[in-house]
C-alpha positions in Angstrom: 83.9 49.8 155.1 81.6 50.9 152.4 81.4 54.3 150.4 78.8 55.5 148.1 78.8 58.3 146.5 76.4 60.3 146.1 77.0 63.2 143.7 79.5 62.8 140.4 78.9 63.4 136.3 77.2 60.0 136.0 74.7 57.6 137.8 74.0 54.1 137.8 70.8 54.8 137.0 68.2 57.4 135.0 66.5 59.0 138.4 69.9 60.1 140.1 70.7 63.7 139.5 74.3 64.3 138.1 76.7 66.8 137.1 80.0 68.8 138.6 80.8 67.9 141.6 81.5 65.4 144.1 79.7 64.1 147.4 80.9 60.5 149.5 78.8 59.0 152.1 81.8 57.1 154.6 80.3 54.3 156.4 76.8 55.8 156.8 78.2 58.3 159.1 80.5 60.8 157.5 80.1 62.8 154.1 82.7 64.3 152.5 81.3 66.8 150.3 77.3 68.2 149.0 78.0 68.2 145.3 76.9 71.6 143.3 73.2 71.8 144.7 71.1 71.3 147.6 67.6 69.7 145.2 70.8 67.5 143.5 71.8 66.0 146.8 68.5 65.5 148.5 67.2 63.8 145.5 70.2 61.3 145.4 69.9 61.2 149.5 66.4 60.2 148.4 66.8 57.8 145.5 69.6 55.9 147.4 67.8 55.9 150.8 69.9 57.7 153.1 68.7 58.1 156.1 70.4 61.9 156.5 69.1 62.1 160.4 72.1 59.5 161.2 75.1 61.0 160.0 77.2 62.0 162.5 79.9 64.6 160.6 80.1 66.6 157.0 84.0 67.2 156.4 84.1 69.8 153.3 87.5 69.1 151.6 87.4 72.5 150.3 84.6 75.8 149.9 84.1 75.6 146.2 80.2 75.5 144.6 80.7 72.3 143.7 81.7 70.6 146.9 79.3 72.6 148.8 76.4 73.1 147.2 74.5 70.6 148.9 75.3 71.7 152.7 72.6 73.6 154.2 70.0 71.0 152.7 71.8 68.4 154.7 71.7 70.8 157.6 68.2 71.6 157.4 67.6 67.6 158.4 70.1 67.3 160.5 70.7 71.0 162.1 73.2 69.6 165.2 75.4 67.5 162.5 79.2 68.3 163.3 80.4 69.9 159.8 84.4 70.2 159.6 86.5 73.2 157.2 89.9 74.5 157.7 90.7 78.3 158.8 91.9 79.1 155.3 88.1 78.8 154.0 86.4 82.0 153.1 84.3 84.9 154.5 81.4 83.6 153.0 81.8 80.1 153.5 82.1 81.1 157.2 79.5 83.6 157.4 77.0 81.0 155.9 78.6 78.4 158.8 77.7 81.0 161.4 74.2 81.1 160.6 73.2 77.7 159.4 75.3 75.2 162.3 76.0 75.5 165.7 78.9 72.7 165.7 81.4 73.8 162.6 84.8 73.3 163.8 88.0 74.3 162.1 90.6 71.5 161.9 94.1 72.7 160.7 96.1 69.8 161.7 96.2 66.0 160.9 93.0 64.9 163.1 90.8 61.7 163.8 86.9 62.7 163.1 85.9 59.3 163.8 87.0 55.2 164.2 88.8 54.7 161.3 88.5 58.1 159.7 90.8 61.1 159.5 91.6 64.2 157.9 95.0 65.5 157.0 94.0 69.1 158.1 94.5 72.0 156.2 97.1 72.0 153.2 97.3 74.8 150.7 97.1 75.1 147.2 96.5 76.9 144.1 93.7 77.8 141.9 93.4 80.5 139.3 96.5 81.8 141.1 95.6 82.7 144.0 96.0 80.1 147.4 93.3 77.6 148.4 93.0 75.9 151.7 92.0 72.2 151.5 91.5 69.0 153.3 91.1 64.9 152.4 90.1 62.1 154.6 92.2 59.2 155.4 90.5 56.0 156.2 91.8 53.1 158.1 90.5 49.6 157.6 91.6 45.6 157.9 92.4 46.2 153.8 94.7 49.1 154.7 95.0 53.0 153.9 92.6 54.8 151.6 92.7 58.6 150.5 89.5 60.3 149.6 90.3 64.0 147.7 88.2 66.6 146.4 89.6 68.2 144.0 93.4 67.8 145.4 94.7 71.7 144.3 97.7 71.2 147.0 98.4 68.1 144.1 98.1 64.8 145.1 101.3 63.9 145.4 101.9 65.8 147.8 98.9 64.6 149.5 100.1 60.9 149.6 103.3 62.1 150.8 101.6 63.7 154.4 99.3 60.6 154.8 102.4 58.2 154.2 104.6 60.2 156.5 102.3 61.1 159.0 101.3 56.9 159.3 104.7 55.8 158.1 103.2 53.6 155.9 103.9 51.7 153.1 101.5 51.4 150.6 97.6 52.7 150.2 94.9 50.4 149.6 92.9 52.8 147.5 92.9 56.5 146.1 90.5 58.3 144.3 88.4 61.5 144.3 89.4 64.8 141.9 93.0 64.9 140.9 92.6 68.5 139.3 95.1 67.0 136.1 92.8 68.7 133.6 95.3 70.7 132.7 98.1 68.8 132.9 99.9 66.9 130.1 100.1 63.5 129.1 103.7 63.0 130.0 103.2 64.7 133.6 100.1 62.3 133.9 101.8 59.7 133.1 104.6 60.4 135.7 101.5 60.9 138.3 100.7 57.7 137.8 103.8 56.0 138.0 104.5 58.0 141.1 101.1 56.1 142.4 103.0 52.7 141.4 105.4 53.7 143.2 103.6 54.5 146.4 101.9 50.6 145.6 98.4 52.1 145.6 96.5 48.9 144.7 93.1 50.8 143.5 92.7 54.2 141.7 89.9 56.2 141.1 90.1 59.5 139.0 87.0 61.6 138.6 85.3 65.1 138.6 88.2 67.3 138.2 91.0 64.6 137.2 90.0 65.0 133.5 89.1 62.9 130.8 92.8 62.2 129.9 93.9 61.1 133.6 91.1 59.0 133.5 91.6 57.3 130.7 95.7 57.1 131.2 94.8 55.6 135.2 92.7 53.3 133.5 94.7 52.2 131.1 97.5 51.6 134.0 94.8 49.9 136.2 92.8 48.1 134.5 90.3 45.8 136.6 91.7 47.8 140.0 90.0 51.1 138.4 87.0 52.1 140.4 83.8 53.0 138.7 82.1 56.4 140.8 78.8 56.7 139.4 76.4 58.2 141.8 74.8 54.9 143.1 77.9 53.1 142.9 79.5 51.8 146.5 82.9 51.2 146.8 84.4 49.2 149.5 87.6 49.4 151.3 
């Protein structure tokens, strides 16, 4: 299965708009994410040649700017798309929902969204102190599990720990998204990333909100099973 991602801080090439935030396209069918603005992501969509009118579901990991920027551009082309939040969301988020899609479904549970692809359902976090409701998608292929993250406030540990006891699995083929260690130190990075050793996740990708210093300390740990995730880039699992 192929992802390519649409949105991030850097592009494979000069045309691609970039900046903060993240958008995945999953297997032509699902995105996970808008990035921080709708012109952003429909120039991208437009560069990369995405044909928008065939995707069949948004998931929005979590109702931040910066993952959602992008949404009602994508709805625009696609008005009927299935687009999936959690109840925790906000007011706003939901008040836009309510206006702009006719099939936005809250999913607050572990759920399948499509072959292969699931979500763990709502999990809270934290963010400037105060709680924050947020999802990643799971993927199942003949390589194994992969996790897909936004920005991970409910920490990512703790995310690996519901997809491995939810699928009583062993190891993860591949992780990457936002880790949200910006503010972490090196030491607790450091223990991060042994923790991903020890849950034998064979390919890491830090971005967006993991900071330069995760980054740097995954890549160092890594090496050749770092993933680049320039906008343009497509990763395969």
């Amino acid at each position: 299965m192929k992802i390519k991602v649409l949105f991030n801080s850097l592009g494979v090439q000069e045309d691609l708009s970039v900046g903060w935030g993240l958008s995945f396209l999953i297997d032509n069918r699902v995105l996970f994410d808008t990035g921080s603005k709708g012109e952003f992501l429909k120039n991208n969509i437009n560069k990369l040649k995405v044909d928008c009118s065939s995707l069949e579901s948004v998931v929005i990991s979590h109702d931040h700017w910066d993952h959602t920027g992008g949404l009602l551009e994508v709805l625009k082309v696609n008005p009927d798309i299935k687009v999936y939040g959690c109840s925790g969301f906000s007011v706003d988020f939901k008040s836009k929902m309510s206006e702009g899609s006719s099939n936005y479904f809250e999913i607050d549970d572990f759920s399948r969204i499509a072959t292969g692809i699931y979500t763990t359902g709502e999990m809270i976090g934290t963010y400037k102190g105060d709680n924050i409701s947020e999802q990643a998608l799971i993927i199942k292929t003949e390589k194994g599990v992969s996790v897909v993250t936004g920005c991970a406030h409910p920490g990512i540990i703790k995310i690996l720990e519901k997809v491995k006891s939810q699928l009583s699995i062993k190891e993860f083929y591949a992780v990457f998204g936002g880790f949200h260690l910006k503010e972490f130190s090196i030491k607790e990075i450091e223990a991060i990333a042994d923790k991903f050793i020890d849950f034998k996740v064979n390919k890491v990708g830090a971005t967006h909100c993991s900071g330069d210093k995760a980054e740097k300390c995954f890549q160092d740990v890594y090496k050749d099973n770092f993933l680049s995730l320039r906008v343009g880039d497509v990763v395969t699992i």
